[in-house]
C-alpha positions in Angstrom: -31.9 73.2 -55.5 -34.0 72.0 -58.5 -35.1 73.8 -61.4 -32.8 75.0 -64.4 -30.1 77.9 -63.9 -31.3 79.3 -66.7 -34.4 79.6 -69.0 -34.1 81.3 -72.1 -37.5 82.0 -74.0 -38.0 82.7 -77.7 -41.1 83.4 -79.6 -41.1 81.9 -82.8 -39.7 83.4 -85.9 -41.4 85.2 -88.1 -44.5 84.5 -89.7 -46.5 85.9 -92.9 -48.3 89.0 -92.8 -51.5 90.2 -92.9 -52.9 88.1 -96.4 -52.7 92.0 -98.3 -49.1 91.1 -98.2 -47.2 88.8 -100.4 -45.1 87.3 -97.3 -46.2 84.2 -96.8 -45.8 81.1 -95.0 -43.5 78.1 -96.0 -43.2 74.9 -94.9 -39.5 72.9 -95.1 -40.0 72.2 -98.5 -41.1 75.7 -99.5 -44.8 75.1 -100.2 -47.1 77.6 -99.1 -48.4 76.9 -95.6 -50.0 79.2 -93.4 -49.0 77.8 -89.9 -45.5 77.6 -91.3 -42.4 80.5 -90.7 -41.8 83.3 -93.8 -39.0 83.2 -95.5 -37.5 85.4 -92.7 -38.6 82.9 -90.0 -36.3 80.9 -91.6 -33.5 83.3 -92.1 -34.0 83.8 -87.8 -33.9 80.5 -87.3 -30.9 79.7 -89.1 -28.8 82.5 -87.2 -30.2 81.0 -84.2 -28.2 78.3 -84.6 -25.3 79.6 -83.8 -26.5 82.6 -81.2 -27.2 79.3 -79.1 -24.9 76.9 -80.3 -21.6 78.6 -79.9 -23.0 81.8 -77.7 -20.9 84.5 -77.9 -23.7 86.9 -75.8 -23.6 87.6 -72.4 -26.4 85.9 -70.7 -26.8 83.7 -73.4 -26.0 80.0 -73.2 -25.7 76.7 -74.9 -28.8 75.3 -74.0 -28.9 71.0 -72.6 -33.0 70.6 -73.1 -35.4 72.7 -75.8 -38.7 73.0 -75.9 -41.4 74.2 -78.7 -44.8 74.8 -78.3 -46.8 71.5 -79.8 -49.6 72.6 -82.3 -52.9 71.0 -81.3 -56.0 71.6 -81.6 -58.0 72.9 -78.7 -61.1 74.5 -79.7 -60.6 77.3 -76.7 -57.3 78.7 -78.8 -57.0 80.3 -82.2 -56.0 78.3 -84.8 -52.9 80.8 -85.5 -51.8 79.9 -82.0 -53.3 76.4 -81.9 -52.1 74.8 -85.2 -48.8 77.1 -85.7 -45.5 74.9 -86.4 -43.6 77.8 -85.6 -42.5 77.4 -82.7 -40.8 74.2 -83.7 -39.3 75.0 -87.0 -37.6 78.1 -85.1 -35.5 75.6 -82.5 -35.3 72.2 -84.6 -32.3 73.0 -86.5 -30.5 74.1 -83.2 -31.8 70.9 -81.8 -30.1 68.6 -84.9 -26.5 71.0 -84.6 -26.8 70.4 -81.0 -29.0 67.1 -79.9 -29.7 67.1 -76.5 -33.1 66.9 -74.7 -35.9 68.0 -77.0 -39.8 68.5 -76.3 -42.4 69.3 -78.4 -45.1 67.7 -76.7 -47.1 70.4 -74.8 -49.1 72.2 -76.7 -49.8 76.0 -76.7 -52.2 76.9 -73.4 -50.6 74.6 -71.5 -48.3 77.0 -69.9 -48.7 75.5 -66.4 -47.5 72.3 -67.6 -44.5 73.4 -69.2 -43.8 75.0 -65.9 -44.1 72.2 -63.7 -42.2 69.9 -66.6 -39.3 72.6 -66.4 -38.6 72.6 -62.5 -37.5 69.5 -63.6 -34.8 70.5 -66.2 -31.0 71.6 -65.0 -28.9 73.5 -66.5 -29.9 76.0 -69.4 -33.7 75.5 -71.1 -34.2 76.8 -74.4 -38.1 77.6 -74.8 -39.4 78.2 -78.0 -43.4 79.9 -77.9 -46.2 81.3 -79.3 -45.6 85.7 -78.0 -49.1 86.0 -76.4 -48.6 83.0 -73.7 -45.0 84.0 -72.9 -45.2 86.1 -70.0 -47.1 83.0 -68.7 -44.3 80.6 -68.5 -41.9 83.7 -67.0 -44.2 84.6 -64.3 -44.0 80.2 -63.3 -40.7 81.7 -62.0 -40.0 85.0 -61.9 -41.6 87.1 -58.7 -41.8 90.5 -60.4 -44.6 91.6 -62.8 -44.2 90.1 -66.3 -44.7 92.3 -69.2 -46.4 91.0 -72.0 -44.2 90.5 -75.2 -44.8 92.9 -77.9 -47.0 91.9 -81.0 -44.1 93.0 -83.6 -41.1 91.5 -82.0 -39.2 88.6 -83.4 -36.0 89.4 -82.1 -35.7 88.8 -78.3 -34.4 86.6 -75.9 -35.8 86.1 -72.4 -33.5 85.4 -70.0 -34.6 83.7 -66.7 -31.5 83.2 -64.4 -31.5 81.4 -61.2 -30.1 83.2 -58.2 -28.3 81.5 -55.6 -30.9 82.0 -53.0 -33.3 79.8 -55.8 -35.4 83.0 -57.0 -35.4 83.6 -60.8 -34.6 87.1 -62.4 -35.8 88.3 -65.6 -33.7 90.2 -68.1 -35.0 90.4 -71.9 -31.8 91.0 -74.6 -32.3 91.9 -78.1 -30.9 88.9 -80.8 -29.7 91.5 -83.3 -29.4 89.2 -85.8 -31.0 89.7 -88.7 -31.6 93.6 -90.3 -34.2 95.4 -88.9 -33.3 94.1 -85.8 -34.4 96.3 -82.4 -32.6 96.9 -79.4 -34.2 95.6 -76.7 
């Protein structure tokens, strides 16, 4: 059988708010940058360190390959999706704790792609994406309608499993991680 056993899919941590607010956008250094997570991005992506590192969560699992959305810049996608670094300052420090295979060359809208370059993976796949192209890479596998992530959540984990018969399932499990956290 190919494909991974498991896909797990992450949107990025959080970003700033609405530029009214005075959350904002940092880069690794700390200097103001818009495409960059907010100080609680950071806090998420610390903690997900060792929610996927040492997983203590059923359905969860160390992942063996990691994948973040690229920033580009293809004129057909908003530069808060296109340019965002998001995505790849969410999984890079479990990437350094854990090494392993690490991607961060497809770029946000090229959902099909990651798709095809996943089939590929075995084991677990850690995927970490922009929320509005999610359902996208879940419904390369899964058979059953896809809901659409929703616009103010930070704090889930799709889980894609492989079932012995090769289909995928779909369950969606809250990180609670961080305060504030939902239930999923």
């Amino acid at each position: 059988m190919t494909g991974p056993d498991k896909i797990m899919i992450i949107r990025h941590a959080e970003k700033a708010g609405p530029a009214s607010t005075t959350q904002i956008g940092v880069d690794e250094n700390g200097s103001p940058d818009k495409h960059s997570l907010s100080i609680r991005g950071w806090q998420r992506a610390g903690a997900l360190v060792a929610f996927f590192a040492s997983p203590t969560r059923p359905g969860v699992a160390k992942p063996k390959s990691i994948v973040a959305a690229a920033s580009g810049d293809d004129v057909g996608i908003a530069d808060e999706e296109s340019k965002s670094r998001r995505a790849q300052q969410t999984v890079a420090p479990l990437h350094v704790r854990i090494g392993g295979n690490y991607r961060n060359d497809i770029a946000t809208g090229d959902e099909d792609i990651l798709v095809e370059r996943l089939r590929g993976y075995d084991g677990a796949a850690l995927v970490g994406w922009t929320h509005k192209r999610i359902h996208n890479i879940a419904a390369g596998f899964v058979e059953s309608v896809v809901p659409e992530w929703d616009d103010d959540r930070f704090d889930l984990v799709w889980i894609i499993d492989r079932s012995p018969n090769g289909t995928y399932r779909l369950n969606i499990l809250n990180q609670d991680l961080l305060a504030g956290d939902r239930q999923a």
